[in-house]
C-alpha positions in Angstrom: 176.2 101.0 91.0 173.2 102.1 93.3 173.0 100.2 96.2 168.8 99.4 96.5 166.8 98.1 99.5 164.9 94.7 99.0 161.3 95.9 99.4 158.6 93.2 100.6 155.2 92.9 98.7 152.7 96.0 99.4 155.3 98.5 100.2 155.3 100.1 97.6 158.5 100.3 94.8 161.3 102.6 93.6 161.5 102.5 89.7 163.7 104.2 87.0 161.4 104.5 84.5 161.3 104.0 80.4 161.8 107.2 78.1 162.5 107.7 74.8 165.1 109.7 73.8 163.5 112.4 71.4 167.1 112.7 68.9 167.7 109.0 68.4 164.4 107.8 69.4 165.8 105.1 71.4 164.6 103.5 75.0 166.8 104.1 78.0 166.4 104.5 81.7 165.3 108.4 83.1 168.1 109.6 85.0 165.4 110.3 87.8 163.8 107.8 90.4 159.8 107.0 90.5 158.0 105.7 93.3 154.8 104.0 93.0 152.7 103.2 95.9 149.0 102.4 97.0 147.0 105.0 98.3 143.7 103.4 99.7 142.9 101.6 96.6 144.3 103.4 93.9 147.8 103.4 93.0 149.8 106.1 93.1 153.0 106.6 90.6 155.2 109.7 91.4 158.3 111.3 90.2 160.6 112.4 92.9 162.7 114.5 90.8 166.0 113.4 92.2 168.5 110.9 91.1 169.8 109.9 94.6 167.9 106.2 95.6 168.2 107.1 99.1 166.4 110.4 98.9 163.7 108.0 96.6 163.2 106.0 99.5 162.8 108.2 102.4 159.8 110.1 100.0 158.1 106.9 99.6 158.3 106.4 103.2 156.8 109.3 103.9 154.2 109.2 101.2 153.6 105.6 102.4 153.1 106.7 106.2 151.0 109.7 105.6 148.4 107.3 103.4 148.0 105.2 106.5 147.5 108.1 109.0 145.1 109.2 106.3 143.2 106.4 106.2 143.0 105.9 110.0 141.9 109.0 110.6 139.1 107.8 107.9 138.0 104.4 110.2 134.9 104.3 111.2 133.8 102.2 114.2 131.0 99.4 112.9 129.8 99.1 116.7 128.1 102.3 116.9 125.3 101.7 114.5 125.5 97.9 116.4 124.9 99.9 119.6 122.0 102.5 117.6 120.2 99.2 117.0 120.7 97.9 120.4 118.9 100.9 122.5 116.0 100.6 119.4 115.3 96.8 120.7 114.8 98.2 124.4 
């Protein structure tokens, strides 16, 4: 039994995913943990080749964290081109 952590809406999940089995052809879980996550407005899905869920969820904290320093770097401040427009009416 793998003992998961509840994850709340927009952070991202942990996932074993669907594969088929290529002697009997049949569906069954991978043995390896996938983390999907949002990365500015695309999502991202991403095999963490390990089968330890803890490992799983420290990667998609990291991926998670290093998406929001990435897009804060990105921010742009609106009130320049509100102060460009300013000095244009004086």
């Amino acid at each position: 039994m793998v003992k998961t952590v509840k994850l709340k809406r927009g952070e991202g999940s942990i996932v074993q995913l669907k594969q088929r089995d290529p002697n009997s052809g049949e569906r069954r879980d991978s043995k390896l943990w996938s983390i999907l996550y949002c990365a500015g407005t695309r999502q991202v899905r991403e095999n963490t080749k390990t089968n330890d869920y803890s490992k799983a969820y420290n990667m998609l904290i990291e991926r998670r964290d290093r998406c929001r320093r990435a897009q804060a770097r990105r921010f742009r401040y609106p009130t320049l081109s509100v102060r460009r427009h300013l000095r244009q009416l004086h």
